[in-house]
N, C-alpha and C positions, 0 to 999 in steps of 0.2 A: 349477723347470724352465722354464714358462714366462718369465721373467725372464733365462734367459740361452741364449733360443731367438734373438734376433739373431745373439749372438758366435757361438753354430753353425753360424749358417746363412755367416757373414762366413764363417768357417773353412773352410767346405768348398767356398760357391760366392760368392767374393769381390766378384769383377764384377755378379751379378744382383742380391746382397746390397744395392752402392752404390745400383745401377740404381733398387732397391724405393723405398731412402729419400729417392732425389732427387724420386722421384713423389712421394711423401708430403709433403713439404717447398714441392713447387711449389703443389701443390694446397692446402697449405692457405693462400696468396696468392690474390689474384686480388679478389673479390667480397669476401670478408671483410677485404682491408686493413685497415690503422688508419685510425681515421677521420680524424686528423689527416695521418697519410701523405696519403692522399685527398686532404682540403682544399687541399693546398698544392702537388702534384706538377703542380699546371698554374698558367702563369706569368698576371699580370693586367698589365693598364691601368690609370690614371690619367690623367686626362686629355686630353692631348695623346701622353704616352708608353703605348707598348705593352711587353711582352715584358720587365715586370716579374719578380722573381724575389728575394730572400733576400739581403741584411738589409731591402729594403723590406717595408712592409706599409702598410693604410689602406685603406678602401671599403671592397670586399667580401670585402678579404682579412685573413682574423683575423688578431691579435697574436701569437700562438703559431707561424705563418708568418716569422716578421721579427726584428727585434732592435729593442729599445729604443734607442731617439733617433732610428731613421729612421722615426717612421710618417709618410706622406704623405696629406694634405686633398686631397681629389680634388673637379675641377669640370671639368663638359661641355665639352672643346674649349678648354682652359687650361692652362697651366703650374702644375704642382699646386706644394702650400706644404708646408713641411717645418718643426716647430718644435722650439725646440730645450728642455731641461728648464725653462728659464724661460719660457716661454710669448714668447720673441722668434720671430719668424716670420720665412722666407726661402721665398724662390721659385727651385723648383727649373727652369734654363731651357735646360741640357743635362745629359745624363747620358751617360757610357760604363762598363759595367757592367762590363766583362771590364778594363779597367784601372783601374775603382775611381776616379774623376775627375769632379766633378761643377760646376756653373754653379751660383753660387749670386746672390741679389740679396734685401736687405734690403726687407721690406716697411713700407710706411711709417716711415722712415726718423726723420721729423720728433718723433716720439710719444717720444724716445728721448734729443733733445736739450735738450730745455726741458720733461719732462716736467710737465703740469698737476698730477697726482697719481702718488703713490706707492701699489704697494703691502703689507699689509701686513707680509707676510714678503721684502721688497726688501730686507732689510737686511745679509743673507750678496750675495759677489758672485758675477753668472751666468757662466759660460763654454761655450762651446759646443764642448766636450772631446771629443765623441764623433768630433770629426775631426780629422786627420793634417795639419794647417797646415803645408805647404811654405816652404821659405826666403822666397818673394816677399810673402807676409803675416805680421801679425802683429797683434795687439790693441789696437784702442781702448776706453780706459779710462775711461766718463764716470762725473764723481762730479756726485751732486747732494745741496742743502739739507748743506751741509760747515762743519763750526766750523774756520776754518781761522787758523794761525799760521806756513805755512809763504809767505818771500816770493816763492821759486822756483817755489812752484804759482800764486802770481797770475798770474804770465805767462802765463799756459795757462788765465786763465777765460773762458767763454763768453760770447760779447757777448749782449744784448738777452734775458739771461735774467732775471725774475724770483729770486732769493735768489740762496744761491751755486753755482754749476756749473760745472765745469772738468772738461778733457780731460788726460789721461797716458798714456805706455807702461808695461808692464807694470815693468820697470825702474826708472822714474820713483815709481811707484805705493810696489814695495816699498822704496824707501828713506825716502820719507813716513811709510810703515808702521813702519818700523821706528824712524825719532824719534822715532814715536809725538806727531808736528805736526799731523795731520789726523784730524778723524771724519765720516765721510759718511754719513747714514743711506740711502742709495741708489748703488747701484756697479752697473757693467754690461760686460760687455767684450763684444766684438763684432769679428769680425774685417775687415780693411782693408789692400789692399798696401801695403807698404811705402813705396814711390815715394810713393804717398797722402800718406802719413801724414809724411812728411816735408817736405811742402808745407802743413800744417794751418796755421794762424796765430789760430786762435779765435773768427775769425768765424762767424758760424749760416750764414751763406746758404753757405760754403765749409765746414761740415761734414754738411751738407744734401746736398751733391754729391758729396762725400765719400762718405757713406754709402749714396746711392744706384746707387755705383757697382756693376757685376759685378764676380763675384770666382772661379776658378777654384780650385780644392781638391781634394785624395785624401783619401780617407773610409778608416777602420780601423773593425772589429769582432772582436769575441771578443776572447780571450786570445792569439790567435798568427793569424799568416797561413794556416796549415797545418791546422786545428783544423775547419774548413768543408770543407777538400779532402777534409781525410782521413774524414771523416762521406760525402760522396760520391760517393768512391771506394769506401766500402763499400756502395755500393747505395743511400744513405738521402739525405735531405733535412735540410739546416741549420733548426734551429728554436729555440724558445726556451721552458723549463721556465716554464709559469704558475702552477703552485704555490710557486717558490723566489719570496721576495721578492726577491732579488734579480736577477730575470730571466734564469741564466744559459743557456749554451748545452744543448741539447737536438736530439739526431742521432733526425729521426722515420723509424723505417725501418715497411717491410710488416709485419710482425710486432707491433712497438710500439717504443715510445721507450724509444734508449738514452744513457748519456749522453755516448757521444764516438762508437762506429762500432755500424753494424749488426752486432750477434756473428750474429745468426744466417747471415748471407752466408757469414761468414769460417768457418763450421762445415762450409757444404754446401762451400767452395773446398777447405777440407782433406779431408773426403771425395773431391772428384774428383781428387786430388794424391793418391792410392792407387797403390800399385804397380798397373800395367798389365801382361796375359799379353803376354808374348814371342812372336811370330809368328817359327819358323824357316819357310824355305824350302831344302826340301832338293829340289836335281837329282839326277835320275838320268840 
């Protein structure tokens, strides 16, 4: 009896019925949030930039906050550093959030070109994939310490390098690859405009300038464009599951994490999407 003392009460007094359970439902929000909702529902700084917010994270804002590949290295009154899965670092020196568009510039540049040592898992190559490279860039390829047999990559090596080091496009790369003419125990790709890159000639002091060039980009995260709206628009905050290894998305709502939209939202909206009493007015 108790157990289906709700549906009676819906049955006979509909309205007051909704009214009870919206109390219920709000109240148990508030102070008892999830504690990760909490953490994250207010945006941070980083250094020079404020009003930080999802997929960044870094300082005081946990990982669970953010998405992997954008945590940012935060320093007092500086353009924070953003690194990529290989531990190549860029500096982040504009950002627009609401169009996804950021400044980036390669830090220390030099460490990259003639590198002194390798190390020792260099031997897979790095790409810094987590971003949406626009037609105006595209990849440079340095190979270092290469048994090489190809004559078309001599053109392309590195002056004033100790052993052997040369540059390529990615293009250039897989057709070497696939003669199976070149082994590099050391690959890096790194993105560079186009314009750049068509002026390269192999000299260091002109890949040096090269590389220290700025370079503008649109950044991509999750699995879809829609996938972070649609977490938001049910009331909840874009996060990231720390138990999956593979860090996927994670919708942290008030209640707790779900993993694409807050269900609980969509339950109280269907509730107040209840037939409503009819108001006649009748004249006399």
């Amino acid at each position: 009896m108790v157990a289906h003392l709700p549906l009676l009460l819906y049955q006979h007094h509909p309205i007051t019925t909704v009214f009870f359970v919206l109390i219920l439902l709000s109240t148990s929000y508030g102070e008892d949030d999830n504690k990760e909702y909490t953490a994250c529902k207010q945006n941070f700084s980083c250094g020079v930039f404020s009003g930080l917010s999802y997929p960044f994270w870094g300082g005081d804002r946990p990982e669970f906050c953010g998405h992997k590949g954008f945590e940012l290295k935060c320093e007092k009154d500086q353009f924070p550093m953003i690194a990529s899965d290989r531990n190549i670092e860029f500096r982040l020196s504009r950002l627009n959030q609401p169009f996804r568009l950021m400044t980036l510039q390669l830090e220390n540049p030099t460490d990259y070109i003639c590198p002194t040592q390798t190390s020792a898992d260099s031997r897979t190559p790095s790409d810094f994939d987590v971003f949406g490279y626009d037609r105006n860039l595209q990849n440079l390829t340095l190979l270092h310490n290469c048994t090489v047999s190809s004559p078309t990559l001599q053109q392309n090596r590195i002056s004033n390098c100790s052993g052997s080091s040369f540059y390529a496009s990615d293009d250039f790369l897989e057709l070497i690859s696939y003669q199976n003419q070149t082994q590099c125990s050391f690959i890096i790709k790194i993105p560079i405009p186009v314009a750049s890159f068509n002026r390269l000639t192999g000299d260091r002091a002109d890949l040096e300038r090269v590389l220290g060039e700025k370079f503008n980009l649109s950044y991509k995260y999750d699995q879809g464009p829609s996938i972070c709206d649609s977490c938001m628009a049910s009331g909840g905050l874009c996060g990231t599951n720390m138990t999956d290894p593979r860090r996927e998305f994670l919708c942290l709502c008030r209640d707790h994490p779900y993993s694409l939209v807050c269900e609980g939202l969509i339950i109280r909206k269907r509730l107040c999407s209840c037939s409503k009493p009819r108001i006649n007015f009748q004249w006399h």
